[in-house]
Structure formats: C-alpha cells, structure tokens
SESEGU-619397 format. One record per residue: x negated, y, z negated of N, C-alpha, C in turn; chain; residue number from 1. Coordinates in Angstrom, 3 decimals. Layout:
+----------+----------+----------+----------+----------+----------+----------+----------+----------+-----+-----+
|     n_xx |     n_yy |     n_zz |    ca_xx |    ca_yy |    ca_zz |     c_xx |     c_yy |     c_zz | mol | seq |
+----------+----------+----------+----------+----------+----------+----------+----------+----------+-----+-----+
|        X |        Y |        Z |        X |        Y |        Z |        X |        Y |        Z |   A | NUM |
...
+----------+----------+----------+----------+----------+----------+----------+----------+----------+-----+-----+
# end
This chain:
+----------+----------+----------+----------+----------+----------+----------+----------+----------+-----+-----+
|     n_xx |     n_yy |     n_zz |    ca_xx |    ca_yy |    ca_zz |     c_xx |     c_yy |     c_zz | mol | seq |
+----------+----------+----------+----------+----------+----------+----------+----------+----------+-----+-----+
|   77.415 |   18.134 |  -69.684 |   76.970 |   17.827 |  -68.348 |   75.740 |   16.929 |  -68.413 |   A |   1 |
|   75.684 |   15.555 |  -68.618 |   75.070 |   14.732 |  -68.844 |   74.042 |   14.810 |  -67.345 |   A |   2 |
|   72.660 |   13.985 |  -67.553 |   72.141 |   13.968 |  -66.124 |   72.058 |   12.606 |  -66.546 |   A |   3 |
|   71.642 |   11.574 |  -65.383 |   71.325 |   10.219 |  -65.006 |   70.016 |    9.808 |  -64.171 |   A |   4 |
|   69.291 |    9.489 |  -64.200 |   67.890 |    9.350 |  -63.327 |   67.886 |    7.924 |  -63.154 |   A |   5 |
|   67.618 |    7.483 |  -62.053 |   67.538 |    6.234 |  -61.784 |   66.134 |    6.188 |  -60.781 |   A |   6 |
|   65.813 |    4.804 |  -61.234 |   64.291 |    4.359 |  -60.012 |   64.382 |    2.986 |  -58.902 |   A |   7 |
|   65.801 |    2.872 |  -59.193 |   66.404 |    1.844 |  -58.305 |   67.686 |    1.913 |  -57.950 |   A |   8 |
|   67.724 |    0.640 |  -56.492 |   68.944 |    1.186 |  -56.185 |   69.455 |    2.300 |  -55.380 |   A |   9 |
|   68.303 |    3.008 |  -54.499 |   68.710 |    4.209 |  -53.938 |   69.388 |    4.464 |  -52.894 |   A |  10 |
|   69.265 |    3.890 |  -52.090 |   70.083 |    3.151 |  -50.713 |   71.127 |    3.058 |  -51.356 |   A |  11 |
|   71.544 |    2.220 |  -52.035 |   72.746 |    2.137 |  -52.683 |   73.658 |    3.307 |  -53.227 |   A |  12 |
|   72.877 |    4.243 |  -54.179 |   73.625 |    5.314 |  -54.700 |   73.945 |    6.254 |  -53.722 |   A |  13 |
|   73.000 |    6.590 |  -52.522 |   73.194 |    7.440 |  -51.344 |   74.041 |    7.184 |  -50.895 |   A |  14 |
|   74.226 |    5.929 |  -50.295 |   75.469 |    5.376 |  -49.557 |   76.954 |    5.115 |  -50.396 |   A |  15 |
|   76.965 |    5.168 |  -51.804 |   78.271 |    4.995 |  -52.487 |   78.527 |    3.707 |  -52.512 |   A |  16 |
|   78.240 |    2.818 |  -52.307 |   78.254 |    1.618 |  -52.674 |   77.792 |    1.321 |  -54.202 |   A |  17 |
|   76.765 |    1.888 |  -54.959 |   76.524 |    1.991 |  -56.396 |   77.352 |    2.985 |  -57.279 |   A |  18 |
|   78.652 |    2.809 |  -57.560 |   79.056 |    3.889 |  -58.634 |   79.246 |    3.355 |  -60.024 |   A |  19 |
|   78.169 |    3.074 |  -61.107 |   78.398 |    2.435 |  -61.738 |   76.881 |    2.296 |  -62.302 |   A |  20 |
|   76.759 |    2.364 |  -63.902 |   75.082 |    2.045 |  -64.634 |   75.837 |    1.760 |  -65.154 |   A |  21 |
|   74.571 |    0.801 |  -66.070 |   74.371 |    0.078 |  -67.213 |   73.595 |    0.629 |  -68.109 |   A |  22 |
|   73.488 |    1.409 |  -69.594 |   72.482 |    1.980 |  -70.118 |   72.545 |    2.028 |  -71.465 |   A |  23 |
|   71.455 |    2.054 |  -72.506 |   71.285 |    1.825 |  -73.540 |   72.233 |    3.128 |  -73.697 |   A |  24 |
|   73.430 |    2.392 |  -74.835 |   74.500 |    3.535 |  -75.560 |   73.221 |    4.777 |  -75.971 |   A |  25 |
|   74.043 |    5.628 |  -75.654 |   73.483 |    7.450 |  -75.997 |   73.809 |    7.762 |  -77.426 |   A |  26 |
|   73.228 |    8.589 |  -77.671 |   73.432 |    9.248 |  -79.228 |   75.067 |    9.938 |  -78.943 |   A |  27 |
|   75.051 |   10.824 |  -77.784 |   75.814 |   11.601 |  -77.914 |   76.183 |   10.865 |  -76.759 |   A |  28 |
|   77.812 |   10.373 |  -76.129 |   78.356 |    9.628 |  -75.444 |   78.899 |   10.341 |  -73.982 |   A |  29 |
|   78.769 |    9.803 |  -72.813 |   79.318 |   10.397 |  -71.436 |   80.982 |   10.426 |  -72.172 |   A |  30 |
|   81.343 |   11.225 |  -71.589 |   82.773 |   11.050 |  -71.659 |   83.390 |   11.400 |  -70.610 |   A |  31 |
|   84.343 |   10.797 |  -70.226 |   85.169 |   10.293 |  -68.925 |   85.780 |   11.760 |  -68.830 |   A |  32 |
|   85.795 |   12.671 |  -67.038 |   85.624 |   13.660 |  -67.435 |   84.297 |   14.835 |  -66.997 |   A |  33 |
|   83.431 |   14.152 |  -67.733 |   82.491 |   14.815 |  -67.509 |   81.606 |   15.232 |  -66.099 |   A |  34 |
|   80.776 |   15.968 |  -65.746 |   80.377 |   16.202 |  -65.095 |   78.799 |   15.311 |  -64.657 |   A |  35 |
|   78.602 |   15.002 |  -64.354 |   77.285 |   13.988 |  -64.431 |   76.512 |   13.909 |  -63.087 |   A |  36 |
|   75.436 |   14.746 |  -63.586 |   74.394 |   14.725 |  -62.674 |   73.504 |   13.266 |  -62.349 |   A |  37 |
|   72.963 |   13.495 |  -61.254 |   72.356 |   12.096 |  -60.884 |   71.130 |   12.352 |  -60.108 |   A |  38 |
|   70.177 |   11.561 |  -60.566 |   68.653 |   11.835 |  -59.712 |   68.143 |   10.910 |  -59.958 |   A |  39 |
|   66.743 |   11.099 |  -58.705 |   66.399 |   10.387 |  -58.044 |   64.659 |   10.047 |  -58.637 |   A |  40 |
|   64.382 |    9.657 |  -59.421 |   62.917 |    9.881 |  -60.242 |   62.731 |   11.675 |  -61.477 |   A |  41 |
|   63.816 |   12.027 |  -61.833 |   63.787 |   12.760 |  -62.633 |   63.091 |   12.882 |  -63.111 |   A |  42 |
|   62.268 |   14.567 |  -63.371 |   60.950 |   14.958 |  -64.078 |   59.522 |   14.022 |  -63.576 |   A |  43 |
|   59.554 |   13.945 |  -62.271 |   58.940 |   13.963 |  -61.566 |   58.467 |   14.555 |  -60.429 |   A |  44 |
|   57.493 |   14.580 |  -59.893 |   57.185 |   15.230 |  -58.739 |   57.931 |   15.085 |  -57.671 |   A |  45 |
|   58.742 |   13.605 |  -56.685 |   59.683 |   13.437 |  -56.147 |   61.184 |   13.556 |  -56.412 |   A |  46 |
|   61.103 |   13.939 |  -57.533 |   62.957 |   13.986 |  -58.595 |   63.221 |   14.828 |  -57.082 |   A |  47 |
|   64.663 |   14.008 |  -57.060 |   65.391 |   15.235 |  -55.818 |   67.210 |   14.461 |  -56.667 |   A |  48 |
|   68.070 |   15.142 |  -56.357 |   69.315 |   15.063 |  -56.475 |   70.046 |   13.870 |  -55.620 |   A |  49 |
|   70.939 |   13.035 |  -56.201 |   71.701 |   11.851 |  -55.517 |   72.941 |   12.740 |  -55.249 |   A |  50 |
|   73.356 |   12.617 |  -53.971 |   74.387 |   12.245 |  -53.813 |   74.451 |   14.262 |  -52.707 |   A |  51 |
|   75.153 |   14.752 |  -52.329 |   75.012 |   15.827 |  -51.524 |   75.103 |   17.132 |  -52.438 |   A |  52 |
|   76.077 |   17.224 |  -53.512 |   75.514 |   17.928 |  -54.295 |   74.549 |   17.741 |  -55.989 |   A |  53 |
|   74.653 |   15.768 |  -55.716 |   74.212 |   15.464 |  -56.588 |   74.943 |   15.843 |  -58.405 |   A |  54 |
|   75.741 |   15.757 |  -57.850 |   76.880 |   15.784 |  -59.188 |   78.146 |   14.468 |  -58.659 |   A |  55 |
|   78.900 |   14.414 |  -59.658 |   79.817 |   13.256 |  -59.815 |   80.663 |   13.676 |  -61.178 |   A |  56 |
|   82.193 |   12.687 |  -61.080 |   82.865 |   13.423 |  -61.829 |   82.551 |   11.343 |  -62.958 |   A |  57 |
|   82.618 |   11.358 |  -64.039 |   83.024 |   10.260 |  -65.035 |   84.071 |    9.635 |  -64.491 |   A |  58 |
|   84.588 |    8.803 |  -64.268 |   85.725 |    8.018 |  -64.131 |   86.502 |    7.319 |  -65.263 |   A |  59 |
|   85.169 |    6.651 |  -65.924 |   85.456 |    5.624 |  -66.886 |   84.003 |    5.368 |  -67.680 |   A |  60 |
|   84.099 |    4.901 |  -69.113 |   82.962 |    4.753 |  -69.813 |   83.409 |    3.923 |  -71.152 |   A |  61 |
|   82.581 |    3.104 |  -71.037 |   83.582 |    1.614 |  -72.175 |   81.251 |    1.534 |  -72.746 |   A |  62 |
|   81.466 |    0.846 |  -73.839 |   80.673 |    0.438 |  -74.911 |   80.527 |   -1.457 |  -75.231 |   A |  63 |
|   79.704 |   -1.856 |  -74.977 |   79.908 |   -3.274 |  -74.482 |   78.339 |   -3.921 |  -75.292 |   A |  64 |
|   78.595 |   -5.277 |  -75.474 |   77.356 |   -6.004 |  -76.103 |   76.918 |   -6.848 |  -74.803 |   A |  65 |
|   75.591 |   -6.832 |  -74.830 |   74.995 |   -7.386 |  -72.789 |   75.812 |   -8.970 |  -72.637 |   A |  66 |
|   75.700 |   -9.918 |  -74.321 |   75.826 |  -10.839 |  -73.871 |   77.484 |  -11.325 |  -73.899 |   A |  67 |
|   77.903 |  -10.111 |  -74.435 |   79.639 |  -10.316 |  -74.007 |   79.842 |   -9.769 |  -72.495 |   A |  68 |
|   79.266 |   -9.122 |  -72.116 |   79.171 |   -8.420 |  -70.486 |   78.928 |   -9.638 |  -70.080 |   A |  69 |
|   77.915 |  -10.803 |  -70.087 |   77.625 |  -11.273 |  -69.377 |   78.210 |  -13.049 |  -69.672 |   A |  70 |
|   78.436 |  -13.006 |  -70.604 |   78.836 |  -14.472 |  -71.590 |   80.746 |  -14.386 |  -71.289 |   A |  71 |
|   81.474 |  -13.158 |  -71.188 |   82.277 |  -13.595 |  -71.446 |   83.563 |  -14.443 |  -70.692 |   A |  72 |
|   82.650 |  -14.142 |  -69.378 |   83.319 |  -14.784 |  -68.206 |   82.833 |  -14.786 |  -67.324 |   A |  73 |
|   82.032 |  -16.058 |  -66.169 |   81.181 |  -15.716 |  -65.469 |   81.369 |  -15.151 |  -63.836 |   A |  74 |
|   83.100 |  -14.898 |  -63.941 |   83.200 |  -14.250 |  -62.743 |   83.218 |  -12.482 |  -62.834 |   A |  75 |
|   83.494 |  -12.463 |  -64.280 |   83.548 |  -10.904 |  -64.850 |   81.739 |  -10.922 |  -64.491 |   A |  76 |
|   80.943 |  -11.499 |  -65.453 |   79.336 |  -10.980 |  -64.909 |   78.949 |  -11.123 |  -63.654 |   A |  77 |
|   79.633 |  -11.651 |  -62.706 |   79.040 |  -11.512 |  -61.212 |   79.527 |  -10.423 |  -60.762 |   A |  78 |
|   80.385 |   -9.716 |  -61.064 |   81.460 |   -9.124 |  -60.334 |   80.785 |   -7.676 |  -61.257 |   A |  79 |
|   80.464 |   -7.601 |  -62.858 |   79.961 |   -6.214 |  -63.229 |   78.071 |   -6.593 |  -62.909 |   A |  80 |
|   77.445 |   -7.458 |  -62.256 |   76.493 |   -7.140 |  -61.870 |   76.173 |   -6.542 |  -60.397 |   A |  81 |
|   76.862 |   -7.036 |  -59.397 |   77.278 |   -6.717 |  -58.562 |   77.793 |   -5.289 |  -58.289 |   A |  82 |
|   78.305 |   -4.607 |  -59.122 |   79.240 |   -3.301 |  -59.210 |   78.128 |   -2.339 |  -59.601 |   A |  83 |
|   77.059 |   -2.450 |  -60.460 |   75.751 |   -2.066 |  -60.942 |   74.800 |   -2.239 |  -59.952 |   A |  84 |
|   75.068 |   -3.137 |  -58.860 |   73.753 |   -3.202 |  -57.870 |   72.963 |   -4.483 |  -57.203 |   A |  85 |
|   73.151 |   -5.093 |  -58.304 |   72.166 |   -6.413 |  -58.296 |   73.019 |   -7.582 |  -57.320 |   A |  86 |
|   72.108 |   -8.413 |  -56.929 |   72.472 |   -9.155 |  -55.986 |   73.429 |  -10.257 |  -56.440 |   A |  87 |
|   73.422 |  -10.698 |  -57.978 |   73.541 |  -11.663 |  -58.835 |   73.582 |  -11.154 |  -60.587 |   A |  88 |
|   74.694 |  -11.814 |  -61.202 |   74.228 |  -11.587 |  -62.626 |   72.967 |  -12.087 |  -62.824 |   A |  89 |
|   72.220 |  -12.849 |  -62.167 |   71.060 |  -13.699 |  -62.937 |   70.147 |  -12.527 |  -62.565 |   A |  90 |
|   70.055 |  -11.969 |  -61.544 |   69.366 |  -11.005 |  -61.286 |   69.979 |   -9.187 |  -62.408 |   A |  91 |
|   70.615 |   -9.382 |  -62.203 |   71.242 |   -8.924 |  -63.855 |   70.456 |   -8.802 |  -64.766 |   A |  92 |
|   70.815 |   -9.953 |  -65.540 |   69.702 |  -10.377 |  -66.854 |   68.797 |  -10.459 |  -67.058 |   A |  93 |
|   68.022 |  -10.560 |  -65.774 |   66.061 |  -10.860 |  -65.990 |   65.852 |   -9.483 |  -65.944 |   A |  94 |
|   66.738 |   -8.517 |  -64.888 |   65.805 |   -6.716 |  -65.355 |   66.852 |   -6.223 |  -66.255 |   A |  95 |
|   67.258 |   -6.920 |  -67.603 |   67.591 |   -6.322 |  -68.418 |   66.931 |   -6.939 |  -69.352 |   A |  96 |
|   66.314 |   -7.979 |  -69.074 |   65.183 |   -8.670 |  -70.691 |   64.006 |   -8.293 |  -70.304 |   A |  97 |
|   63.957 |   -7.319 |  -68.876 |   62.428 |   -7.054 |  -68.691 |   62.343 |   -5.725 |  -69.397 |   A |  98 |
|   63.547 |   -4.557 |  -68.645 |   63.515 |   -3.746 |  -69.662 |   63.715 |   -3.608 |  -70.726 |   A |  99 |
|   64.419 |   -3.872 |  -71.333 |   65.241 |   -3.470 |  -73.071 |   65.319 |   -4.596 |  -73.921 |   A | 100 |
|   64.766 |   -6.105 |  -73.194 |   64.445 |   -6.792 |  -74.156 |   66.029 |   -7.065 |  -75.302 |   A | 101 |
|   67.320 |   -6.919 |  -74.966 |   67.936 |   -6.771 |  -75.602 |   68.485 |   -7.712 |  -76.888 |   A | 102 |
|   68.957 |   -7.453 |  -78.367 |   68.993 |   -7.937 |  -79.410 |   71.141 |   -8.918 |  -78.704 |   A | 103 |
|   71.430 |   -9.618 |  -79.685 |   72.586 |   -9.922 |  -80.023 |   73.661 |   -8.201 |  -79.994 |   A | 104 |
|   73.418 |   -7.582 |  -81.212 |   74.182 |   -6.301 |  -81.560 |   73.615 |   -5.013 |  -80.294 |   A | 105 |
|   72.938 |   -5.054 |  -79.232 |   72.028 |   -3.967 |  -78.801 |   73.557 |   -3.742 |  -78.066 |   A | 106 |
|   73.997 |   -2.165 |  -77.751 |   74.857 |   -1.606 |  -77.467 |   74.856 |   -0.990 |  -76.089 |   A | 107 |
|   75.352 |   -0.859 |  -74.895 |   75.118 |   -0.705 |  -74.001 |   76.484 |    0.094 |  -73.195 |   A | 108 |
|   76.776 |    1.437 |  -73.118 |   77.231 |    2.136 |  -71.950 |   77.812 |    1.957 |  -70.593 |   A | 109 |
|   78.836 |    1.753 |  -70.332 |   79.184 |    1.127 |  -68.570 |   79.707 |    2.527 |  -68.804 |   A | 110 |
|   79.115 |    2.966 |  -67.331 |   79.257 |    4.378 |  -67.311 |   79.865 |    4.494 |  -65.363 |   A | 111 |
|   81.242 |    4.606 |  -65.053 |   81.913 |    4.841 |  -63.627 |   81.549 |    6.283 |  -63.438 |   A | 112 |
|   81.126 |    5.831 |  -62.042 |   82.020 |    7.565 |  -61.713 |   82.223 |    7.331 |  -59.910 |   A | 113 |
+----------+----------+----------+----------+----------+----------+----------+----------+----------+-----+-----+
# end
C-alpha cells in the first residue's frame, strides 16, 4: 500500500483531471493493483488526504528514461505532460531539471491510477 504526496497540482488531483505522476523509479516498485494512497503535503502539518477517501486503485505503471518520455515523439510528450498536469511538455522539462536534475540513464516511474 504505497502512499504518494504531492505539493502540486491540487485542484487538479481533487477534481480527477490529474490521474497520473511522474517519479524517480522506487526501490521497491508500485504495482498495478495496488492500493495507493495520496496526499496532500505529507508529514506535514497541513498533510490531509486526496481524493474522498484518499486512496486509489494502480491502473498501470511502466519504467521510462525522461528523455525517451520526452524525445521520443513530440506529440507523445505533450500529451504525457499534459496527463501529469503541466500546461506543456516544455513546462514538463524545466520542473523536472529543476527538481531531479536528471542524467541520460536516470529512471523514472509513470505511475496511473
């Protein structure tokens, strides 16, 4: 029973229009299936639960390199940035080199539910 914490995007996940992260591959992997909790500033003082009971079932979960996500077709990266939230792949890529700075090989999680 994996949890998920997110700090963006909230409007979005409330409303169901966001079913879908992007996240540095896990040691131990979501698996489609699973039960997956979701919150809202986790281990924080405001952490509260997404969604009404704040659970969700896995749908789907694939293992991907950012710049094949985003290189390998540029209607596929508008379309999986978009599905993640962002207004634009370009908007995509800049808060993913802001956060994680990512390598060529860096491994990355598409995680449905």
């Amino acid at each position: 029973m994996p949890a998920i914490s997110f700090k963006v995007f909230r409007e979005k996940l409330e409303n169901g229009t966001k079913r879908q992260t992007i996240r540095l591959a896990r040691k131990r992997p979501i698996v489609v299936g699973d039960k997956l909790y979701l919150y809202w500033h986790q281990r924080q003082k405001d952490c509260r639960p997404i969604l009404v009971n704040g659970e969700s079932v896995v749908r789907c979960n694939a293992t991907a390199r950012l710049n094949w996500l985003l290189l390998s077709h540029p209607l596929m990266a508008e379309f999986e940035a978009l599905r993640d939230g962002f207004d634009s792949a370009k908007a995509f890529l800049a808060f993913f080199e802001e956060h994680y700075h990512p390598q060529p090989e860096t491994l990355f999680d598409i995680v449905r539910w």
